[in-house]
C-alpha positions in Angstrom: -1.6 9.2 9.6 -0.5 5.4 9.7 -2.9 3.1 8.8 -2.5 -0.5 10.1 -3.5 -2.6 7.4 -3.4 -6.0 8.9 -5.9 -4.7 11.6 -7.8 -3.5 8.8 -7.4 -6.9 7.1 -8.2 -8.8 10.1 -11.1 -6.7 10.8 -12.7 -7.3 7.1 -12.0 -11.1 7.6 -13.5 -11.0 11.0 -17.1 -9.2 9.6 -17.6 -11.2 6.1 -17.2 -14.5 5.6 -14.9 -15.0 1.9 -15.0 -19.1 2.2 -16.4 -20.0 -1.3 -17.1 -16.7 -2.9 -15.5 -14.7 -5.8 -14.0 -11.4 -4.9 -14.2 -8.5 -7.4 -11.3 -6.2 -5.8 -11.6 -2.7 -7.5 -8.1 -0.2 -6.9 -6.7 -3.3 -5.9 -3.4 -1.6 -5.0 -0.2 -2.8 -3.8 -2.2 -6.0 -2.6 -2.1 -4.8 0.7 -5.4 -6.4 1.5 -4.5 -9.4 -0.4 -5.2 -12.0 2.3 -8.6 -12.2 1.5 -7.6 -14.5 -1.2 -6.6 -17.5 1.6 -10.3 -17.8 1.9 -11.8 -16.5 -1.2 -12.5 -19.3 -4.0 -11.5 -16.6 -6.9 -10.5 -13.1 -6.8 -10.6 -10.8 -9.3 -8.9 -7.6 -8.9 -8.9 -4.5 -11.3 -6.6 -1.7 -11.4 -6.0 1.4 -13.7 -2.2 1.4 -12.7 0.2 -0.9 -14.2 2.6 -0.5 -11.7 -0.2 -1.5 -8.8 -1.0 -4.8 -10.3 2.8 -5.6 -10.6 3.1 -5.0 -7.1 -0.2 -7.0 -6.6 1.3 -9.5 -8.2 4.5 -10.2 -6.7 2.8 -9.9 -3.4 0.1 -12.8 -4.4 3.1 -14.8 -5.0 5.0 -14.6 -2.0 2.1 -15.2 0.0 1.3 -18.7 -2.0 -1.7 -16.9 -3.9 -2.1 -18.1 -7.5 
């Protein structure tokens, strides 16, 4: 099954408001839902797989996100 995740990105942006808040992002992944952090004040993501957080990583940084 595909998954669309910038629908599903959109969609979370679109129900909760991030402006200002700190995000705790558990099996943060790939940072395919990373664009949360353009509105978030501070985001702390957590995942068991080394790999994951690389990825999160290098993601964060081509999108601008320190």
């Amino acid at each position: 099954m595909a998954t669309d995740v910038g629908l599903i990105l959109h969609n979370l942006l679109a129900f909760y408001d991030f402006t200002g808040k700190t995000v705790v992002a558990v099996g943060a992944g790939g940072g395919q839902l990373a664009g949360y952090g353009f509105q978030a004040k501070r985001v702390i993501a957590v995942d068991r797989d080394p790999a994951a957080m690389d990825q999160l990583k290098a993601v964060s940084s081509r999108l601008g996100l320190g």
